[in-house]
Kinemage of the C-alpha trace (Angstrom):
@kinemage 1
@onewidth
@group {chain A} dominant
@subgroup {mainchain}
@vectorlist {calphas} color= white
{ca unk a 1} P 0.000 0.000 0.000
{ca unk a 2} L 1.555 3.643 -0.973
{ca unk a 3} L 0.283 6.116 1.879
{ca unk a 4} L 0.670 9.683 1.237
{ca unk a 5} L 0.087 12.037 4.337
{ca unk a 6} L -0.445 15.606 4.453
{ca unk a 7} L 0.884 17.957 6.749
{ca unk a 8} L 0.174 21.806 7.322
{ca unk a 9} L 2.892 24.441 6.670
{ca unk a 10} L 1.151 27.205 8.813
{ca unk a 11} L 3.043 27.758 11.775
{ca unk a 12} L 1.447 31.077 13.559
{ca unk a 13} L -1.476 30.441 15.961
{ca unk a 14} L -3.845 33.239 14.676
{ca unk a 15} L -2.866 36.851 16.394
{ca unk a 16} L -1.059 35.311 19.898
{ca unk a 17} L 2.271 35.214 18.287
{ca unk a 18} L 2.316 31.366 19.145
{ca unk a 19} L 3.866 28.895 17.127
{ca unk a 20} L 1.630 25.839 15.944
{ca unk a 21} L 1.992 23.611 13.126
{ca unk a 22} L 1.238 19.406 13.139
{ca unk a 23} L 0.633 17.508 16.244
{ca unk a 24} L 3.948 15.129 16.597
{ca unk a 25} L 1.400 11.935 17.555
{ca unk a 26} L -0.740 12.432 15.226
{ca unk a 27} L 1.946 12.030 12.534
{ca unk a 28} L 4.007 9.481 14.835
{ca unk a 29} L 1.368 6.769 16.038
{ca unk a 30} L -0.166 6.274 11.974
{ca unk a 31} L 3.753 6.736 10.291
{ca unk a 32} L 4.985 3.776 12.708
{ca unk a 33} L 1.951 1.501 12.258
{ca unk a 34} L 1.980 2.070 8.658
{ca unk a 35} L 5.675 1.002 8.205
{ca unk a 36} L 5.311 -1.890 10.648
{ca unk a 37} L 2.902 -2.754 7.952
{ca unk a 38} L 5.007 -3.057 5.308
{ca unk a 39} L 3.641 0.218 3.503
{ca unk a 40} L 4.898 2.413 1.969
{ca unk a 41} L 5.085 6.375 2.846
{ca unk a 42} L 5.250 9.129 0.903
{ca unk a 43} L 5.208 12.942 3.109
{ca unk a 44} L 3.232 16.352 1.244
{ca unk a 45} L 2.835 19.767 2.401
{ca unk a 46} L 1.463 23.117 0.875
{ca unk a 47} L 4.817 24.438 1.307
{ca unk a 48} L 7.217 21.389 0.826
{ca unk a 49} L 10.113 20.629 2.735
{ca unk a 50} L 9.988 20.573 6.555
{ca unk a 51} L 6.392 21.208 8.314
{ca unk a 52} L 6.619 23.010 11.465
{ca unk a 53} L 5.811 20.828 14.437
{ca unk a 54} L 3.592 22.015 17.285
{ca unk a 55} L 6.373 22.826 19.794
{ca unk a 56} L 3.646 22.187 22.681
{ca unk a 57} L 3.287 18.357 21.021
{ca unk a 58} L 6.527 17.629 21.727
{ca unk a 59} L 6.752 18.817 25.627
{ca unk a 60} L 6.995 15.907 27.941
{ca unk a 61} L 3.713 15.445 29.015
{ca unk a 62} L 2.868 14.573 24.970
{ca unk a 63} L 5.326 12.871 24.122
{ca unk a 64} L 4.447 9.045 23.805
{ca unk a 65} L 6.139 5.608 22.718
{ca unk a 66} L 5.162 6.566 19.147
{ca unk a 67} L 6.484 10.043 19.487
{ca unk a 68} L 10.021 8.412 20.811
{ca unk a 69} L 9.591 5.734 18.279
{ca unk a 70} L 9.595 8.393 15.560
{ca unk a 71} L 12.407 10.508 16.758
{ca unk a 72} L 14.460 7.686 16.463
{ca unk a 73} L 14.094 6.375 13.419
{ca unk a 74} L 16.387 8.109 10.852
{ca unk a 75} L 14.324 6.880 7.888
{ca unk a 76} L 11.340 9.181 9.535
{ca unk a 77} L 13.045 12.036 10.380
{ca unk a 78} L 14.960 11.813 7.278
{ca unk a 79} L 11.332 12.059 5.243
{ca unk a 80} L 9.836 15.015 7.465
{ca unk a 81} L 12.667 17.187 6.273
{ca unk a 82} L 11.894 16.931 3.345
{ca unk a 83} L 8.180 16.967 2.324
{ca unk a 84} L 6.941 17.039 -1.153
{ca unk a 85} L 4.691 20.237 -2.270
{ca unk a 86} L 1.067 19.144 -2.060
{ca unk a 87} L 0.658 20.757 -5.239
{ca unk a 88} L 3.354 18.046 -7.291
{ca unk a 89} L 1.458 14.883 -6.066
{ca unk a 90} L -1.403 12.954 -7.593
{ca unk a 91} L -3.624 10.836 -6.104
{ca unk a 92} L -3.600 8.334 -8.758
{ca unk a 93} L -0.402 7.416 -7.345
{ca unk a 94} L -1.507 6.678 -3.534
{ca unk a 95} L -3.667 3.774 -2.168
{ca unk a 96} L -4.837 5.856 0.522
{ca unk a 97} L -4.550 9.431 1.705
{ca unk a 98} L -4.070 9.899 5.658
{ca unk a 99} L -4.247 13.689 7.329
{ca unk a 100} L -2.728 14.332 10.831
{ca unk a 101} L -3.947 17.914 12.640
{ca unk a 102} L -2.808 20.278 14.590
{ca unk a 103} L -4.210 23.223 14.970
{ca unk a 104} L -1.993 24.704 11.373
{ca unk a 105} L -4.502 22.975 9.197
{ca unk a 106} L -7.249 24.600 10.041
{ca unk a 107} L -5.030 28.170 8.402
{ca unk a 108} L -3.774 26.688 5.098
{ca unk a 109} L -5.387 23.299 4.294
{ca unk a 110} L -8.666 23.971 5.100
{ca unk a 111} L -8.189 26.469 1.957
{ca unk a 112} L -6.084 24.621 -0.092
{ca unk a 113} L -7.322 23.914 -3.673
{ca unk a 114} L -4.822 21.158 -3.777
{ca unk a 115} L -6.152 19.128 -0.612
{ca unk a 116} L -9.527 19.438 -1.914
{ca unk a 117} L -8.446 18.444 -5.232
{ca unk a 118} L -6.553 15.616 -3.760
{ca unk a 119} L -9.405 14.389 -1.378
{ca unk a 120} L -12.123 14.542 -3.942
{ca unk a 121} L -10.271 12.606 -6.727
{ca unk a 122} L -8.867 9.907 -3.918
{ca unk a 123} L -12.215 9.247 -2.590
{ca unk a 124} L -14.021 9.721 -6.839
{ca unk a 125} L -11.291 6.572 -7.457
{ca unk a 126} L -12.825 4.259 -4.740
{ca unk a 127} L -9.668 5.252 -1.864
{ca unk a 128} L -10.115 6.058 1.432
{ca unk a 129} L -9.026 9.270 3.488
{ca unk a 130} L -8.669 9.181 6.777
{ca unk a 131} L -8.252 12.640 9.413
{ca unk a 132} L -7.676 13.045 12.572
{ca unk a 133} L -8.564 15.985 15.487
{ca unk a 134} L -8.150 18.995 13.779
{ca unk a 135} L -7.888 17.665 10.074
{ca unk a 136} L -11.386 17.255 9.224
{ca unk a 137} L -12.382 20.677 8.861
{ca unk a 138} L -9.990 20.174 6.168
{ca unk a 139} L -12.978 18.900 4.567
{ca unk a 140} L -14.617 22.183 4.824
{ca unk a 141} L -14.795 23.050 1.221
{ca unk a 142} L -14.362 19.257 0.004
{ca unk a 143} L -17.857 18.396 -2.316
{ca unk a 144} L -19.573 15.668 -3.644
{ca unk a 145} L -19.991 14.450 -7.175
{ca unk a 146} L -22.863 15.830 -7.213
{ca unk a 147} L -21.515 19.546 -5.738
{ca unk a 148} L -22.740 19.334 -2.387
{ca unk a 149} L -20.508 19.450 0.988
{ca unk a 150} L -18.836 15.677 1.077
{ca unk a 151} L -19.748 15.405 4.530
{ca unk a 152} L -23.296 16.387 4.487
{ca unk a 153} L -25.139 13.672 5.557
{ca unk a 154} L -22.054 11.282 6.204
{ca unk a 155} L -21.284 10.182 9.728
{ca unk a 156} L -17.991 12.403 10.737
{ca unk a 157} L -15.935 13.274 13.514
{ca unk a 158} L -13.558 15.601 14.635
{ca unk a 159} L -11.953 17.725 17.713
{ca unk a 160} L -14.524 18.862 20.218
{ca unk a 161} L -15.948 22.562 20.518
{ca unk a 162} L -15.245 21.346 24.808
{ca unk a 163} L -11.152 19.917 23.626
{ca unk a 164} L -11.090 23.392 22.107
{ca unk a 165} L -12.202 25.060 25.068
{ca unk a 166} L -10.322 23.368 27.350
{ca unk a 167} L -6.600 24.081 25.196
{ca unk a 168} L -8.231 28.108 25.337
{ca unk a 169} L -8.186 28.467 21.809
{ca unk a 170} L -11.875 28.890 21.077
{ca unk a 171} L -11.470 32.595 20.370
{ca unk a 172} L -8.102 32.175 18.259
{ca unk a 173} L -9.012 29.571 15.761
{ca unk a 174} L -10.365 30.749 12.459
{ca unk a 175} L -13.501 28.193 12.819
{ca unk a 176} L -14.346 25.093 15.226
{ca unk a 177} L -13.857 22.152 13.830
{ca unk a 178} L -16.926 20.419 15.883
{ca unk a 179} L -19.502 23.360 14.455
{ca unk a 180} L -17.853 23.679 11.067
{ca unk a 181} L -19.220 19.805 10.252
{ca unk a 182} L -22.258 20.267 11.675
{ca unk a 183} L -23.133 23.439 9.453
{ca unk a 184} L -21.963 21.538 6.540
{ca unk a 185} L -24.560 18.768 7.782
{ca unk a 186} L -22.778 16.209 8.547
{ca unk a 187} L -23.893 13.797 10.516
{ca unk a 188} L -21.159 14.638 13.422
{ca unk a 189} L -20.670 12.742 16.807
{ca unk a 190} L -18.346 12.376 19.561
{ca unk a 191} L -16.844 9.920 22.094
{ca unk a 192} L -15.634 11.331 25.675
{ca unk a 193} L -13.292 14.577 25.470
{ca unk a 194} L -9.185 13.156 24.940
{ca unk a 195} L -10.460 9.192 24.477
{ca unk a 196} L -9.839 7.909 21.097
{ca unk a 197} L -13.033 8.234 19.208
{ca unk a 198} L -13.018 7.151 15.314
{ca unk a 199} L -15.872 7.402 12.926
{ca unk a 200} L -15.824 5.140 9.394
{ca unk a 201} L -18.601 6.308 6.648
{ca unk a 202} L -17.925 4.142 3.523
{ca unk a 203} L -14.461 5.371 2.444
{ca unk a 204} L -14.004 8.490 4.936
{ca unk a 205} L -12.487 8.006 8.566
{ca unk a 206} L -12.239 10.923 10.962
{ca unk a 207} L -11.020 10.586 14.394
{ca unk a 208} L -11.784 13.012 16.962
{ca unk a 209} L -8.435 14.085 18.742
{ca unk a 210} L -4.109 12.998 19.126
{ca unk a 211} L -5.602 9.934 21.290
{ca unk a 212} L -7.774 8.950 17.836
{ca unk a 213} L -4.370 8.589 15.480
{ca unk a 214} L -3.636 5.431 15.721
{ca unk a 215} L -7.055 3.729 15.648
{ca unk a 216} L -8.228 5.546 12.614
{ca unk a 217} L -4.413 4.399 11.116
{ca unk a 218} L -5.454 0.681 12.200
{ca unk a 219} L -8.648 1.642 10.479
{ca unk a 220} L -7.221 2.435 7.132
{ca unk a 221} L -4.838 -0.704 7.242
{ca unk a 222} L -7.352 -2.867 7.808
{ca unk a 223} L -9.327 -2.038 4.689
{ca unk a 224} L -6.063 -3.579 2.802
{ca unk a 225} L -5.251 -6.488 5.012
{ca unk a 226} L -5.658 -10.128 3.313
């Protein structure tokens, strides 16, 4: 299986002159699971080359086996510096399209014609796309075949207007994720605040927060085990 993932190149958390970018788990727990299953990984961002990293993802209290895993593993780190431009890949060349968040997507991938170019003609071709936390607002401006919102009517997931709240950022982010699905009309639900919570609808998986990467990964392998 050929995996691209998508990271955000935004790196300024609104007006508080904060640094944000992609949540290290969220990219660790999925990269690690996908190579332990003998796929392949390819890394994209708007910007290409390294993606900033959430500095707060990385503070002790984050950090988890997959974060160390990743750290350590040359081949990873090696591949984060140097991203392709989202703009240079095609999804005709990818099995399956997987988006950590972070609070940076919400800034430049939300509004990326190339993301929703790329999630459109992944999911048109029979793939699935999975995103976690913040990612699938992502899917903001993402339509149907037949024009309207993708999510409308789908069963979604994503981070909590009360996970939002409780990291203060309610009044900094440019929309919430939670009430941006909703208003779309999707069909959105939620497990309890920080517990891994993933949602499959056909070919789309969304998880609802960091704790949600690596079941939503396990989600997307399974659909190409045996």
């Amino acid at each position: 299986m050929k995996v691209l993932i998508v990271l955000t190149s935004h790196d300024r958390l609104g007006d508080t002159g904060k640094k944000t970018g992609f949540w290290l788990e969220e990219l660790a727990a999925p990269y690690r699971r996908f190579i332990e299953a003998g796929h392949d990984i390819t890394l994209a961002s708007p910007a290409g080359g390294r993606p900033p990293l959430d500095p707060k993802s990385n503070e002790p209290g984050f950090q988890t086996d997959d974060t160390h895993w990743f750290e350590a593993n040359a081949e990873a780190t090696a591949a984060l510096a140097n991203t392709v431009r989202l703009d240079s890949v095609s999804a005709d060349d990818y099995d399956t399209v997987f988006y950590p968040g972070g609070h940076g997507p919400l800034w430049d991938l939300a509004e990326d014609p190339a993301s929703v170019r790329l999630i459109e003609s992944t999911l048109r071709s029979g793939k699935p796309v999975a995103l976690v936390c913040h990612a699938p607002g992502v899917l903001r401006h993402v339509t149907a075949e037949d024009g309207t919102p993708l999510v409308r009517g789908r069963r979604v997931t994503g981070f909590t207007n009360t996970e939002e709240a409780a990291v203060e950022l309610v009044d900094v982010v440019p929309f919430l994720v939670e009430d941006e699905l909703i208003g779309l009309g999707g069909d959105y639900s939620k497990g309890a605040d920080w517990g891994s919570y993933v949602v499959e609808d056909g070919l789309l998986i969304t998880g609802q927060n960091p704790a949600s990467s690596a079941e939503a990964a396990d989600a997307l392998i399974a659909r190409f085990a045996g």
